[in-house]
C-alpha positions in Angstrom: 24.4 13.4 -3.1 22.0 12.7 -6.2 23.5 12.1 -9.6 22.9 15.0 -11.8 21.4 12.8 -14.4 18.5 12.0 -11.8 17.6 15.4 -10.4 13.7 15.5 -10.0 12.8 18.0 -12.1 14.9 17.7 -14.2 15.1 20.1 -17.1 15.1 19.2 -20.6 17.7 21.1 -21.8 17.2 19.4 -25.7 13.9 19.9 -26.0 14.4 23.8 -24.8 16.9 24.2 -27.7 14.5 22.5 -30.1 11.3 24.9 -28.9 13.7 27.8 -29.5 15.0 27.1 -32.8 11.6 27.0 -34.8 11.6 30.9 -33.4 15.2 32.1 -34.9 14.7 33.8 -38.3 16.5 31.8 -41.3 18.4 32.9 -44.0 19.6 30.9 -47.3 19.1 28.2 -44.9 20.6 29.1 -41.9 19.5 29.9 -38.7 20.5 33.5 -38.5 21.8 34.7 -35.3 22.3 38.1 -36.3 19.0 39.2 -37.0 17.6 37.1 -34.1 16.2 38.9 -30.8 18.4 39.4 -28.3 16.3 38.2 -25.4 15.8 35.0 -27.3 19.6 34.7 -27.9 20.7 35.2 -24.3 17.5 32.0 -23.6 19.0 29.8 -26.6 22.9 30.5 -25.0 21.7 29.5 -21.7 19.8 26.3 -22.6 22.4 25.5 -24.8 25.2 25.6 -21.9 22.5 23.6 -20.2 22.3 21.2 -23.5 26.6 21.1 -23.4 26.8 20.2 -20.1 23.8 17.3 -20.1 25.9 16.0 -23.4 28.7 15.6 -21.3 27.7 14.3 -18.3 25.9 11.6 -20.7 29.4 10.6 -22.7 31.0 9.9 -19.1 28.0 8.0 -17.6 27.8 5.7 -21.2 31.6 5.4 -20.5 32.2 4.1 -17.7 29.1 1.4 -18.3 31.3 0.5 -21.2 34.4 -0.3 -18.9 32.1 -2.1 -16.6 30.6 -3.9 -19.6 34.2 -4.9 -20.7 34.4 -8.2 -19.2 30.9 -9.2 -20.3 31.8 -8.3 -23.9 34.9 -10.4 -24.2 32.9 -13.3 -22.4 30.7 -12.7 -25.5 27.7 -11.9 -23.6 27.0 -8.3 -24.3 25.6 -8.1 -28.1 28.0 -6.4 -30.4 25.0 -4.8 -31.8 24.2 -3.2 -28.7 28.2 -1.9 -28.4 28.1 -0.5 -32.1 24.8 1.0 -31.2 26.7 2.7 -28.0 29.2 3.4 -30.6 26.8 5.4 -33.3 25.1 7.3 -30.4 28.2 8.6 -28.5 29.2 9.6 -32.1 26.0 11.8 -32.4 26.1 12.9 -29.3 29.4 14.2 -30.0 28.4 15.9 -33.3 25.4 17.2 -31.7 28.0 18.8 -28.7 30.1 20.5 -31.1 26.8 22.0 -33.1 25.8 23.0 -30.0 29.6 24.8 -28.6 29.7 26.4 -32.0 26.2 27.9 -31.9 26.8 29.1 -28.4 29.8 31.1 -29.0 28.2 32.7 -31.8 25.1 33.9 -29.3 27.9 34.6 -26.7 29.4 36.7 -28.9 26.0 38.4 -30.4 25.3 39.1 -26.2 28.8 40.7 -26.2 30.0 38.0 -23.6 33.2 36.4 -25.4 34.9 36.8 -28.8 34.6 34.7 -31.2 37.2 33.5 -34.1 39.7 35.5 -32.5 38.4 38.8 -32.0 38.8 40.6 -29.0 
């Protein structure tokens, strides 16, 4: 079985999201959900599941390099640069995963597919 990460063909599930967003109107600031098109809501919900789900897959992967990495890093053979570089990316990673939860319950919601804050 191939790893997911290596699919041929693989999709590009960020770079979907960032062609969609330029499209979503803005409001004070915002990307505004509300007044977006519902079409292009249901396409930025999937390709942000898509998006979720590659993010994931990613933190694992980077993971377990780390614990094989271990020993070479106590040995003082792997750069501490290169660990605190791990460090700040699995951080935005996981910043970008939560931006991307929270903006895909809010389109689930607008497509009537799951409540959100509660509601229900």
């Amino acid at each position: 079985m191939q790893h997911p990460l290596h699919a041929p063909q693989a999709h590009h599930a960020m770079r979907a999201v960032l062609d969609l967003l330029p499209g979503l109107p803005v409001m004070d600031g915002a990307i505004d959900l509300e007044a977006a098109d519902g079409q292009r809501i249901q396409h930025l919900a999937s390709e942000l599941d898509s998006l979720i789900e590659l993010i994931h897959r990613a933190v694992a992967a980077i993971g377990h390099l780390l614990m094989l990495a271990a020993q070479a890093a106590s040995d003082g053979e792997l750069n501490s640069h290169a660990l605190a570089g791990l460090g700040r990316l699995l951080a935005e990673l996981g910043d970008l995963a939560v931006w991307a939860t929270v903006v895909n319950a809010h389109c689930q919601h607008l497509n009537g597919n799951a409540p959100l804050g509660g509601e229900g």
